[in-house]
N, C-alpha and C positions, 0 to 999 in steps of 0.2 A: 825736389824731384817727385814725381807725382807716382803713386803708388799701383803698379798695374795688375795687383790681385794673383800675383803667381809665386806660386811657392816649390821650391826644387826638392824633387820626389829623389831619396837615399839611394844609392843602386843597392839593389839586393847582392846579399853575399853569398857568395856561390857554395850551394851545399856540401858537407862536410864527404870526404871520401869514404866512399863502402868501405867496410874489409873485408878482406879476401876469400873465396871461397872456402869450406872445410875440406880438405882432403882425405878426411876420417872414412868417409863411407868409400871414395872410388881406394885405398889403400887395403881397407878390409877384403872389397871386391878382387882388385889382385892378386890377395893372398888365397881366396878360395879360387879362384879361376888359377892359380899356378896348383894346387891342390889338383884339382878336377884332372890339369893336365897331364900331372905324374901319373895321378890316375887310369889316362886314356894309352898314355905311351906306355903299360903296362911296368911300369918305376916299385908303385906300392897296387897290390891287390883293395878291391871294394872291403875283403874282410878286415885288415888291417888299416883300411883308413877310417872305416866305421867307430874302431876300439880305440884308433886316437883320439876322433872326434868326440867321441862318447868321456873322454878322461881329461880332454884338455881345451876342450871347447871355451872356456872362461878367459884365457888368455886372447882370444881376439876381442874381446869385452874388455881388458888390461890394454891390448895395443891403442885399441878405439880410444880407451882414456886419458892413455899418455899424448895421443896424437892432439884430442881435443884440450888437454893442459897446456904442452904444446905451445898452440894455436891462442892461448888467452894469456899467456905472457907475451908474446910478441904482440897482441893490440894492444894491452897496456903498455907497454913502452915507446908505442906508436901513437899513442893517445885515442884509440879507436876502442868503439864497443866491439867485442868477440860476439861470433857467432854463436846461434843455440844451436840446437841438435836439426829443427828442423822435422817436418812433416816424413821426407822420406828418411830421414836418419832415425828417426821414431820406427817406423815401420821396420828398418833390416833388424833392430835392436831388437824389438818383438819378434821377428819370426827367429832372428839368432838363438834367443833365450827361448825357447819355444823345442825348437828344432834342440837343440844342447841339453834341455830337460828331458825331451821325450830319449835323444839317442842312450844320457846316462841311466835312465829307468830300465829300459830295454837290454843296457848289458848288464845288468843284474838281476838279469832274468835267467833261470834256470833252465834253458832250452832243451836240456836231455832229459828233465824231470815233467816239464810241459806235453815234449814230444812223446815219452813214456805215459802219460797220463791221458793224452787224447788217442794215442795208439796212434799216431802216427808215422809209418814207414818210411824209409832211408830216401827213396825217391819221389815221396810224395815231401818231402821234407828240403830235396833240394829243387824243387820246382818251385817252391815258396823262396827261397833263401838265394837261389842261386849254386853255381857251381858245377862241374859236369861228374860223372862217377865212373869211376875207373876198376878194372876187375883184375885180380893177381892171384896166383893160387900156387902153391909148395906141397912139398910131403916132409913127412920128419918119421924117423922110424929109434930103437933104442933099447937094447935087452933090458930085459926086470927081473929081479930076483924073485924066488916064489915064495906067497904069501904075501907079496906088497901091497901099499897102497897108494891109490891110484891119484893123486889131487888135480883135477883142470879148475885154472881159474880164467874165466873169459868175461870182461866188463861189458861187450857190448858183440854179439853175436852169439849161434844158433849152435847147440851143443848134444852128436850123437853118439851116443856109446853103444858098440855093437861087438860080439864075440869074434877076436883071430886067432890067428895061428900063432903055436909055439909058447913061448915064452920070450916075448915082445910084443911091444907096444908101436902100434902105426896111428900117424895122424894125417887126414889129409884137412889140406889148409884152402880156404877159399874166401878170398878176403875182397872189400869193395873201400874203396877211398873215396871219398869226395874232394876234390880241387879246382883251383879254375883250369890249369894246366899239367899235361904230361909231365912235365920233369919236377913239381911237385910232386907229385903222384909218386911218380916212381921213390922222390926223396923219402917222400911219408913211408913208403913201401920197404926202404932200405933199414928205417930206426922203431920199425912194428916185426921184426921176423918172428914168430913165436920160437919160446925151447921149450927141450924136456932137459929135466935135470933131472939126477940119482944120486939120493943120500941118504944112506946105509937101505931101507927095507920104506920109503916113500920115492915114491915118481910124481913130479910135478911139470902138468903141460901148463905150462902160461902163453897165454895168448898173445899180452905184451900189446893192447890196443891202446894205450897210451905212452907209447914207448917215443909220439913224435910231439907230444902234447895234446891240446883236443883240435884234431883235426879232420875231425868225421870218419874213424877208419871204422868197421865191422868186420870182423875175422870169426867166420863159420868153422870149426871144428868137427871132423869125423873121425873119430878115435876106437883104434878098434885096439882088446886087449884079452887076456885068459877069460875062459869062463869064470873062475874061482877067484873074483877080484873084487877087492871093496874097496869102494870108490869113494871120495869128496869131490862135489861140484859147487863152485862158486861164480854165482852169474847174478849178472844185475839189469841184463836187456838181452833176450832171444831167447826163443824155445829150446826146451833138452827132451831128450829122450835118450830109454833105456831098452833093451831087448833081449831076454835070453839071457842075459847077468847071475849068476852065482856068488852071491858076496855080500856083506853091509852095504847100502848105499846111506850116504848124509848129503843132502841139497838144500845149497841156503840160494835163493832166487828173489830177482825180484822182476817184475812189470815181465808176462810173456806166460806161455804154457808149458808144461812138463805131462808127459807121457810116459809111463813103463809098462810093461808087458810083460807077462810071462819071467816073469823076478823068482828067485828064489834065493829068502834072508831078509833080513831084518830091513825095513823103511824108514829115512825121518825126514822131513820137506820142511823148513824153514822159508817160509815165503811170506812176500809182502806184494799185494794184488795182482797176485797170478792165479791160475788156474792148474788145476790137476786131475788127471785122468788115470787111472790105475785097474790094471787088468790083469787076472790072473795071478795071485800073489801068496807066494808059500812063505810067510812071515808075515813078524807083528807090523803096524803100518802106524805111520805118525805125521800129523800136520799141526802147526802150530803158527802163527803168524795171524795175515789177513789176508782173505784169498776171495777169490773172485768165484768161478764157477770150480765145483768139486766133483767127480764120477768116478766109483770105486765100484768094482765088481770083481767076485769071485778071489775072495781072502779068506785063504787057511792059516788064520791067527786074529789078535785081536787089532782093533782098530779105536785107532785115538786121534780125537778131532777137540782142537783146543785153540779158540780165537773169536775172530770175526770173520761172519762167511757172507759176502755182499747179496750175493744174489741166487745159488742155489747146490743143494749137497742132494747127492744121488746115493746109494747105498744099495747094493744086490748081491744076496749070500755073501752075507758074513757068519763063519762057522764057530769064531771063539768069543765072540761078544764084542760092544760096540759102547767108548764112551765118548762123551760130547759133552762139551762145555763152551759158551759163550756165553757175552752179555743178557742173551736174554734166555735163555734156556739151558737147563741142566738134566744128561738125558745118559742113563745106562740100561742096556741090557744084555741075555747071553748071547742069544743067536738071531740069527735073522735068512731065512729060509727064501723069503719072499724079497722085498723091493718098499726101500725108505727112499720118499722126495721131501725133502724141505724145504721150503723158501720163507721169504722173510713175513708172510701171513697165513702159510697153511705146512701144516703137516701129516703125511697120508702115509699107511705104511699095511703091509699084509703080511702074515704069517711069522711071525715074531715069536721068540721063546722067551720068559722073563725066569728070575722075577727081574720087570722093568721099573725103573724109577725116572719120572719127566718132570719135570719144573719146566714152566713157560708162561709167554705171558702175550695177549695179542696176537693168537694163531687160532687157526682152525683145525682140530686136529680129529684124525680119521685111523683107526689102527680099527684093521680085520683080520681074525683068523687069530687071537690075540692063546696064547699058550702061557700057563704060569701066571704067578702074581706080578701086581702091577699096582705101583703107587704111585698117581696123579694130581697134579695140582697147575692149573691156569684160568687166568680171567681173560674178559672181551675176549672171549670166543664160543664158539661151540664145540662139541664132544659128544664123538661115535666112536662106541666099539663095539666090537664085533667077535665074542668068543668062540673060541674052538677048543681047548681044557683048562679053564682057568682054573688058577691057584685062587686067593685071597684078593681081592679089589676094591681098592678106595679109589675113589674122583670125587677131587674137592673142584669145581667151577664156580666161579665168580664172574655174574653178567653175561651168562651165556646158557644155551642150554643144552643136557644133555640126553643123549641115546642110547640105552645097552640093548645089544642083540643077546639073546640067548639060544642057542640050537637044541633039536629035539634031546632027551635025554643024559640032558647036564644038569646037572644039580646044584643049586646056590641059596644061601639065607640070605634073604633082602632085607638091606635097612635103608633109606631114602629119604632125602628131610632136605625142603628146599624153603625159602623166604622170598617173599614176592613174586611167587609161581605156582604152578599147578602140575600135579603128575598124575601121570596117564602109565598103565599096565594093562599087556596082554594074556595075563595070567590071572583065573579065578582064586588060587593062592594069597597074594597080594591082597592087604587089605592098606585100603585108602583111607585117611582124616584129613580133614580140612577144616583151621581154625586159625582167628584172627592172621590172617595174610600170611601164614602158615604151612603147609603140606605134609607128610607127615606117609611113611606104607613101610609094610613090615612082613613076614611072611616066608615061608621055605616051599622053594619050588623041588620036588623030590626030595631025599633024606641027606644028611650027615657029606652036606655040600660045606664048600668054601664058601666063607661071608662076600657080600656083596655091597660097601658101601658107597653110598651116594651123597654128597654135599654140595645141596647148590645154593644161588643167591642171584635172584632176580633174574631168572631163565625157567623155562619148563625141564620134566626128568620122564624121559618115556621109560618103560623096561617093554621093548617088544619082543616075540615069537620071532627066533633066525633059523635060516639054515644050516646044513653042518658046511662049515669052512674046512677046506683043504689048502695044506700046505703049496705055495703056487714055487713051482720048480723056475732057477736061474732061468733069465731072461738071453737069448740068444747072442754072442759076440757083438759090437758095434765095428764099425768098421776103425781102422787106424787112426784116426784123429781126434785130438781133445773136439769133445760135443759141444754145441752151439746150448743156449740159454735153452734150459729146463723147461718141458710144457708146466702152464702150471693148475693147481686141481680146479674144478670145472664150480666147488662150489663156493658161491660167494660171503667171504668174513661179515659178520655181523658189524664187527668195528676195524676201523682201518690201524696198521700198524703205526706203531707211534715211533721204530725205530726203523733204520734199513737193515740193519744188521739180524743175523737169522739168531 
């Protein structure tokens, strides 16, 4: 049979069956879109679907995986290869894990310490967040026995104390909730009522703003009680103030301002970056903590300042002495006639009574009208005084230089000695040497004065001609509100401060 060159072509076999689609990504999808939808039919609030999400977001990461296990024993038993994840099953995995990370960082975030720290207010705070705010307000009233004392404790709202009638205590209540709805609102509203309680010679107003857990409540307090009442205030967000009070007061605060007035008794301010303003004060006064902005005027006692003060201390007639301690400066003296500014690189002050004692370090410092002795010592900076009956005086400067004024018929023994500078006097008295990088003046202006010492290093040392300084009389009332940031003195430090704190 004859061979006709054809050769029969195999049928091809028909390619092996797909397997099946993953149903991992549309199963996850249903599960957030039944989410969304409780959501929308108002089931679960956005607040509390956030705090799920934010705690248990990994379990759709678990269902995804059992789904896709799943899905890979049934093609092996099928004899089929399983599906991978796939381009868009990569993508939801990423924004899942993405989205699941950021929401659980965020709830461990300290949002009342956040909001305290940027000064962010209740409304500008639910305009970020969400939520509507709702307003409720009470009274509460309750005999006190006399001589009691008085405790408000308020975590988060604005705290007034002002003088009533009798022998009882009235509070009026004015409270703000944030919710998404009325009848939360009102709930929140039912499990925050504030009390007073009495037991035995203590009265305690509680505000009770966590009485529903943290639900955004603030409860303002207006607490009016005897004149003759010593009080404890415990606040950790809103302003206090005091008016007309008769009694101890002790305030422990934090984040907000405190105002008194016209107090009569003993002060102590426990604060952590607030501010305080104090007017008119017939007792000893006390701050201790970290405080923001400080304004005292017109105290009949002593005054104690002990901490970190961010950004500036005001001082105006202090009658029994004044002492100061922080990190960078250690500061006593008796009286203060005139008006002390501090900030964190200059210090300016007139008519002061010593003997003063200053430690500092990176300031500018300016004391006129200076009465009594006075022991000084700071570097990087300059130094001006300006006497009006001085005791005895040393200033030791380091990288700065200094300035004494002297007024016509005061009398002082000068001794002056600086390193890497040169001094200048306006007095024929003064006798000047200058050697090896040296300086060197010595000299009694009038007779049977207080010494006058000078040590500096790597600054100039003037002793110039002043005028007679007068004591400068209390600076006129301010109006009722804690003061806005200190001007601050006009001349500029030679070296910038190294800390913020004054």
């Amino acid at each position: 049979m004859a061979n006709t060159g054809f050769t029969p072509i195999a049928p091809t076999p028909p390619p092996p069956p797909r397997p099946p689609r993953s149903i991992a990504g549309p199963v996850v999808l249903i599960v957030i879109g039944l989410v969304f939808l409780l959501l929308t039919m108002g089931v679960i609030d956005h607040q509390r679907l956030g705090v799920l999400f934010a705690h248990y977001w990994p379990l759709l990461l678990i269902l995804w995986g059992v789904i896709k296990l799943v899905e890979h024993e049934q093609a092996k038993r099928a004899g089929l290869q399983s599906r991978g994840i796939g381009v868009g099953g990569a993508f939801l995995l990423f924004f899942l894990i993405m989205g699941g990370l950021a929401a659980t960082g965020i709830s461990r975030v300290n949002w009342g310490e956040m909001r305290n720290h940027f000064q962010i207010d209740d409304e500008d705070f639910d305009q970020i967040f969400g939520g509507s705010s709702f307003d409720y307000s009470d009274e509460l009233s309750h005999g006190i026995p006399k001589g009691a004392n008085v405790r408000i404790n308020d975590d988060h709202g604005a705290v007034s104390v002002s003088v009533g009638d009798g022998d009882t205590i009235k509070v009026s209540v004015r409270k703000k909730i944030r919710a998404d709805k009325q009848q939360d609102a009102d709930d929140y509203n039912t499990k925050t009522k504030p009390t007073i309680t009495v037991v035995d010679k203590t009265v305690t107003v509680e505000a009770n703003t966590h009485g529903a857990g943290d639900k955004g409540v603030s409860t303002d307090l207006d607490v009016y009680v005897p004149r003759n009442t010593d009080l404890t205030i415990v606040s950790k967000r809103g302003d206090i103030s005091l008016t007309s009070i008769t009694g101890k007061a002790e305030i422990t605060h934090q984040h907000g301002e405190i105002d008194l007035t016209d107090h009569t008794g003993n002060v102590e301010l426990n604060i952590d970056h607030s501010s305080a303003r104090v007017q008119h004060l017939k007792g000893d006064f006390t701050i201790q903590g970290r405080a923001n902005e400080v304004s005292i005027e017109d105290v009949d006692g002593v005054v104690h300042l002990n901490g970190e003060f961010q950004e500036s201390v005001r001082l105006v007639h202090v009658t029994r002495g004044v002492m100061f301690k922080s990190s960078r400066t250690d500061m006593e003296f008796s009286r203060l006639d005139g008006r002390l500014d501090l900030d964190s690189g200059d210090l300016r002050a007139d008519s002061m009574i010593g003997p003063m004692r200053l430690i500092t370090r990176s300031k500018d410092i300016t004391l006129e009208g200076l009465s009594g002795d006075l022991r000084l010592q700071n570097e990087n900076g300059m130094v001006s005084v300006g006497l009006h009956k001085p005791g005895n005086i040393q200033i030791d400067n380091r990288k700065g230089d200094v300035q004494v004024s002297i007024p016509p018929s005061v009398a002082v023994n000068v001794d002056a000695r600086t390193r890497k500078g040169d001094i200048e006097s306006d007095f024929s008295e003064v006798k000047i040497e200058s050697k090896d990088r040296e300086s060197t003046a010595n000299g009694s202006i009038g007779s049977n004065g207080p010494h006058l010492i000078i040590n500096g290093n790597d600054g100039t040392i003037e002793i110039r001609k002043g005028s007679v300084a007068v004591a400068t009389p209390p600076s006129p009332p301010s109006p009722p509100a804690v003061p806005g940031k200190t001007t601050k003195a006009l001349r500029t430090p030679k070296a910038p401060p190294v800390e913020s704190e004054n």
